[in-house]
C-alpha positions in Angstrom: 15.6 118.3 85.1 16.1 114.8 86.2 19.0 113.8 88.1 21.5 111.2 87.4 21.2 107.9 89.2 24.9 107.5 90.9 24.9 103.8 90.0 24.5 105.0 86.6 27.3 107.7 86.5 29.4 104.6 88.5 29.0 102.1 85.6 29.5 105.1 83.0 32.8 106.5 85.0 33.5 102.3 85.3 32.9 101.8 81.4 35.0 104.9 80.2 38.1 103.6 82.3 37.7 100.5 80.4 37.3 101.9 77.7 41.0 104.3 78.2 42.9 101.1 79.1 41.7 99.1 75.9 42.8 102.2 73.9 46.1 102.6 75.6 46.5 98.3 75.1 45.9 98.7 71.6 48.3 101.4 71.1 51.5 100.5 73.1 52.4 97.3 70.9 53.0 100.0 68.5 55.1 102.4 70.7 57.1 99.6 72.1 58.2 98.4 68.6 59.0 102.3 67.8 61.1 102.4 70.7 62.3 98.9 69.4 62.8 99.8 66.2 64.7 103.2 67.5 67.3 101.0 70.1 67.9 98.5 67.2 68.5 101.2 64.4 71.1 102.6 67.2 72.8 99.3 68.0 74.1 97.4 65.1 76.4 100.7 63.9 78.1 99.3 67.2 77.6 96.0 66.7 78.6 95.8 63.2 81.9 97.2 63.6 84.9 95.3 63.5 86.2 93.4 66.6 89.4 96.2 66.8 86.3 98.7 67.1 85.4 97.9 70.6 86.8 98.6 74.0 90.6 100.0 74.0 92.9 97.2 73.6 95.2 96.5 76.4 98.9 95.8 76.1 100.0 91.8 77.2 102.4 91.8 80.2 102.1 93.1 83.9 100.8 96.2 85.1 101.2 97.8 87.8 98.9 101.0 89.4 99.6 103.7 91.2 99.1 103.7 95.0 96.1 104.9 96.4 96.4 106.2 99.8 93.4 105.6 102.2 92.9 106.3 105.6 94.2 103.4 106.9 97.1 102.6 104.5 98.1 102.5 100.5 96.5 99.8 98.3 98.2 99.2 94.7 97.3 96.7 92.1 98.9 94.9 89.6 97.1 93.3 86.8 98.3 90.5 84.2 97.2 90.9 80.7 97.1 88.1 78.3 95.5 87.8 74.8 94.3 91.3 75.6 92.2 90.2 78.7 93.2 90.5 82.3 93.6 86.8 83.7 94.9 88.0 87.0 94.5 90.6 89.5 96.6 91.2 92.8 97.1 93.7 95.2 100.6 94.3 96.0 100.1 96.5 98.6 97.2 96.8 101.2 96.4 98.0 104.6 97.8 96.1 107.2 98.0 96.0 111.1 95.4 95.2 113.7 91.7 95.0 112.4 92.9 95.8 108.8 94.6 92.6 108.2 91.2 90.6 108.7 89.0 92.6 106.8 91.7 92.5 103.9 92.2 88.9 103.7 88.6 88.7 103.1 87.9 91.8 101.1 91.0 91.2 98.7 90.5 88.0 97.2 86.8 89.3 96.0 88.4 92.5 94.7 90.6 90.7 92.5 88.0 88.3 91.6 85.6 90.9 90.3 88.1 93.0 88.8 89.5 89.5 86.0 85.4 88.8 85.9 84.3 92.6 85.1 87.7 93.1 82.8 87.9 96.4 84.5 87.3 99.0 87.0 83.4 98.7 87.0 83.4 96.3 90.4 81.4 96.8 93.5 83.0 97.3 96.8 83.4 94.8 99.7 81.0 95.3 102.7 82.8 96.5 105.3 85.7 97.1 103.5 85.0 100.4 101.9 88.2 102.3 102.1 89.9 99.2 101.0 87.6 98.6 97.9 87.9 102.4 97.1 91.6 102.1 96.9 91.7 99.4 95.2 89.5 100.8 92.6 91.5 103.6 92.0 95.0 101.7 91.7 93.2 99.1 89.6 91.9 102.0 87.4 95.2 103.4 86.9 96.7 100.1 85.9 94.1 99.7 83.4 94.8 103.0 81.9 98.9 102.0 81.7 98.0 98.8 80.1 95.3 100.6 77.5 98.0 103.4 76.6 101.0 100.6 76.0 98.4 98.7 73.9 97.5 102.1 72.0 101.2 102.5 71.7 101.9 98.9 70.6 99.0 98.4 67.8 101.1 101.6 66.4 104.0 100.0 66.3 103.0 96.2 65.8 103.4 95.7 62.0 101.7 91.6 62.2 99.8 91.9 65.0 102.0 88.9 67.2 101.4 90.7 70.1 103.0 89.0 73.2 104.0 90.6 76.4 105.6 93.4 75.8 109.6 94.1 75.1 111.4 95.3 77.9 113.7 97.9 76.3 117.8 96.5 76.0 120.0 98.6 79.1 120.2 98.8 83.0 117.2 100.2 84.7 117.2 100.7 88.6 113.1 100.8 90.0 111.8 102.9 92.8 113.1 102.1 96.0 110.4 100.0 98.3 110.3 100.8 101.7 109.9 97.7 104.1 109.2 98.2 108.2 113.3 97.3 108.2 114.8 99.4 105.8 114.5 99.9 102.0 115.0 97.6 98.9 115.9 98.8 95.3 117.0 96.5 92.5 118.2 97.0 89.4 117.6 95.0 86.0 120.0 94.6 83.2 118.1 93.6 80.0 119.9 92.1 77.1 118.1 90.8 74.0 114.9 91.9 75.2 115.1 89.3 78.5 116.5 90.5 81.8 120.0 89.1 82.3 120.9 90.1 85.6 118.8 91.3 88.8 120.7 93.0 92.2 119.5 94.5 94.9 121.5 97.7 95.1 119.6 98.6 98.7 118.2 96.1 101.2 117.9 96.1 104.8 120.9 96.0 106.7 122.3 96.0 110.3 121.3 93.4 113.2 119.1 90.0 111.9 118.9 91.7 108.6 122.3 90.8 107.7 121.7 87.2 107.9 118.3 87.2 106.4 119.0 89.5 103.3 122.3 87.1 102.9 120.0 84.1 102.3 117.1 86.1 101.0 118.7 88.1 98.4 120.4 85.9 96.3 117.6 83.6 95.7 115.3 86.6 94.7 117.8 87.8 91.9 117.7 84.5 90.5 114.1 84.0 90.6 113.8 87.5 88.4 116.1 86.3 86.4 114.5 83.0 85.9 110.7 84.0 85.5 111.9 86.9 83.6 109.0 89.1 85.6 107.9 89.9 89.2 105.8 86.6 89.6 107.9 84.9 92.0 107.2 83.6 95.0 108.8 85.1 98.5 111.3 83.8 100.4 110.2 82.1 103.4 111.7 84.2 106.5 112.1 87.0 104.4 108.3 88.7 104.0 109.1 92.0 104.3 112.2 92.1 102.3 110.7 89.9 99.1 107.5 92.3 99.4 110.2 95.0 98.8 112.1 93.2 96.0 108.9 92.4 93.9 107.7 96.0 94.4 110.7 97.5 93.1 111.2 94.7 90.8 107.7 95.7 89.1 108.6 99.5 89.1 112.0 98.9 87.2 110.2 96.3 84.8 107.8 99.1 83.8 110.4 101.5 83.4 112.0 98.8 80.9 108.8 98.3 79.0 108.4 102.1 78.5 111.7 102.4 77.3 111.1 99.4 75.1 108.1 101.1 74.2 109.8 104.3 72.9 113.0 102.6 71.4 110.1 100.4 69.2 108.6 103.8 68.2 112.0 105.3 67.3 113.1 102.5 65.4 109.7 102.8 63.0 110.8 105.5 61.5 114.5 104.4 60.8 115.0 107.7 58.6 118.4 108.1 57.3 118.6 111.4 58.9 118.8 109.4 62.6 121.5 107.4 61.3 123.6 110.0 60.8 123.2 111.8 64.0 125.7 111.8 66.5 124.0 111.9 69.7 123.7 108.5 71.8 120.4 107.6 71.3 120.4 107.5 67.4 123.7 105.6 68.0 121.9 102.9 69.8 119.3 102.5 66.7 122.1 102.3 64.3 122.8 98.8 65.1 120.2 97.4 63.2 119.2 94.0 65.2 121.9 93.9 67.3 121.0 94.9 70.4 123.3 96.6 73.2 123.3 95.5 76.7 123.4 98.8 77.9 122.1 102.1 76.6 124.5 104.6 75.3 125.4 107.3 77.3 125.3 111.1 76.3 128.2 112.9 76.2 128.9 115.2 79.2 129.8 115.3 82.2 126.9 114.3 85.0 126.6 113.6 88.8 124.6 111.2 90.8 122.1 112.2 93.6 124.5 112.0 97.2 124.2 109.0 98.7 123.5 108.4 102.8 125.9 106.1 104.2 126.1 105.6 108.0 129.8 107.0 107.9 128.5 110.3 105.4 127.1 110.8 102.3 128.9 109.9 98.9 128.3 111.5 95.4 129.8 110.9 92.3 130.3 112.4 88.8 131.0 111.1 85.9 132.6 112.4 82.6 131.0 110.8 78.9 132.8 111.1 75.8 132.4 109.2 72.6 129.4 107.6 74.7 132.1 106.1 77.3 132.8 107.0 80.9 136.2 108.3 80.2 136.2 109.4 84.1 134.6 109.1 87.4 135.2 110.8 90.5 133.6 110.7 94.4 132.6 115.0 95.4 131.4 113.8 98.5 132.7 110.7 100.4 132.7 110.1 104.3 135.7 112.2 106.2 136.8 112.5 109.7 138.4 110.0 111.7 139.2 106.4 110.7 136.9 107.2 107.2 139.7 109.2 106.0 141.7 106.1 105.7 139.0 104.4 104.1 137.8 106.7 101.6 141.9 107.3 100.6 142.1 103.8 99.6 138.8 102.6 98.2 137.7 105.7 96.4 140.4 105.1 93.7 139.6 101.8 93.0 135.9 102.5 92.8 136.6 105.2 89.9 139.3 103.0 88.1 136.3 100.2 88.3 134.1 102.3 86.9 135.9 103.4 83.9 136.9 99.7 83.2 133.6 98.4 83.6 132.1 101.1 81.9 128.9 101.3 84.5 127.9 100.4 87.8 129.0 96.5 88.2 131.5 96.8 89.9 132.9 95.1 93.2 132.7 96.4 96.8 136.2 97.2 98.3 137.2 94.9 101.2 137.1 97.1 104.0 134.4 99.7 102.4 131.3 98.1 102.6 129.3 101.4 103.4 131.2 103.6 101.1 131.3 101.0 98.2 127.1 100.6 99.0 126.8 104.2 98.6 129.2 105.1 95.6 127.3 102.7 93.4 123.7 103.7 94.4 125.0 107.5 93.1 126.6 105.9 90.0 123.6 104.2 89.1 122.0 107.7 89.7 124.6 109.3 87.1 124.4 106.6 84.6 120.1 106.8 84.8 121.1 110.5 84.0 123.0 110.1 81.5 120.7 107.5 79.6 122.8 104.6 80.4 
């Protein structure tokens, strides 16, 4: 039999792969459009919904995420939500010391960049800031899921769909206590109408330089709350740590307002005629129809504050709710020994007749009792925040 030439079985092998890739061009038009087809059928379902049908709407106002530790320190974000998009990001907390601080003020500014351009967590990390960016992604990520759950919350509520920033909730409302590389700051908020009235710092550094500073500093930071109703202010030069302290806990009692505005707007949905005839102290506060208390009631009872460190000892009080007022308060634990004996004898009784008279925790330091006045307060405000005031 005659062999094959093998130019001849080269051309034939040549013409047959040809021939394959003409066959497979001819075909794939046709698979592509099926694929085509396939995505398209799947996308407008999506497409075609209506615009409340997308991504989770998030709440209006400012947010604030948990801290994420890292190795080198905690990094927390707080997010601004307008029109239901995020028009700024910031990191309110962030490694700092040595080689930290430069690769922050670099890596920072980008983070919160990407996270208003990506409305969301989905942002890459900094080069050579990892554990930074990591952090960040994780506070900014918690944020987002606080400001999606309040504007779950609030489309169930909202009856016309205004939606501005969300109503801090009518009451006095003490946030977390911030600690600073001097000592630690706490304020508390007193909302009236829906708008902060008042803002104190109930702890702040104290002792040496701090004195002087905090006398200056303070002041000027309660008016600024109170003037830009929020924690967007600006610090107070000479003061760094202790306005990074303020604004922190400033934040962490204006989101304890907006949840409790949050639950009173749920509450007051229902507005069944079996809440208004309840006793207890929160129906009593809905039964006012638009009025609006400047403080919460309180439950009846009788209720005592966490103990207080002074320098001199600890003080703790108790207080006694009927008819939803303090009808009495009383100091179980106030400094003894020595000179405090004196002290406590004589301001301890003025502190509990201020209380009942004031009917909560604005009331005046004694001359003479700085420490003991600080302390009795920061355990009143722990009774009242017990006792739902």
């Amino acid at each position: 039999m005659r062999k094959s030439h093998p130019v001849r079985r080269a051309v034939l092998a040549t013409a047959a792969t040809v021939s394959g890739i003409v066959l497979l061009l001819t075909l794939k038009p046709g698979s592509d459009q099926g694929s085509a087809d396939a995505a398209g059928s799947a996308v407008p379902p999506a497409a075609a919904q209506s615009p409340q049908g997308g991504a989770q709407a998030i709440a209006n106002g400012t947010v604030t995420g948990d801290a994420a530790d890292t190795q080198y320190g905690a990094v927390q974000v707080r997010l601004t939500v307008s029109g239901g998009k995020i028009t700024k990001a910031e990191a309110v907390q962030s490694p700092k010391g040595g080689q930290s601080d430069q690769i922050n003020a670099n890596a920072v500014p980008k983070l919160n960049q990407a996270a208003v351009t990506a409305q969301g967590a989905e942002i890459d990390a900094v080069s050579g800031a990892t554990y930074t960016s990591t952090g960040y992604k994780k506070s900014l990520q918690s944020a987002l899921d606080k400001a999606k759950a309040a504007g779950a919350a609030g489309s169930g509520n909202d009856q016309g769909g205004a939606g501005g920033a969300q109503a801090l909730g009518d009451g006095t409302v003490t946030g977390d206590a911030a600690d600073t590389q001097y000592g630690a700051v706490q304020v508390r908020l007193t909302v009236s109408g829906g708008k902060i009235t008042k803002a104190e710092a109930v702890q702040s550094p104290e002792g040496g330089q701090s004195d002087q500073i905090n006398a200056n500093a303070v002041p000027k930071l309660n008016q600024a709350a109170v003037t830009a109703q929020g924690a967007e202010i600006d610090a107070v030069s000479g003061a760094t740590y202790t306005s990074t302290g303020y604004k922190k806990s400033l934040q962490s009692a204006l989101d304890k307002a907006k949840a409790a505005g949050a639950a009173g707007a749920a509450e007051s949905g229902g507005g069944s005629a079996a809440d208004a005839s309840t006793g207890d102290g929160s129906a009593g506060s809905g039964q006012g129809g638009g009025g609006g208390n400047a403080r919460a009631a309180l439950e009846d009872g009788t209720v005592t504050g966490d103990a207080v460190q002074t320098e001199y000892g600890a003080v703790q009080v108790r207080i006694t709710v009927e008819g939803g007022k303090i009808t009495k308060a009383e100091a179980v634990q106030a400094p003894k020994g020595g000179q405090s004996d004196r002290v406590t004898n004589q301001s301890v009784p003025r502190l509990n007749q201020a209380v009942v008279k004031t009917g909560g925790a604005d009331v005046d330091a004694v001359s003479g009792a700085t420490y003991t006045s600080a302390g009795y307060k920061k355990s009143l405000q722990s009774a009242l925040d017990q006792a739902g005031g």
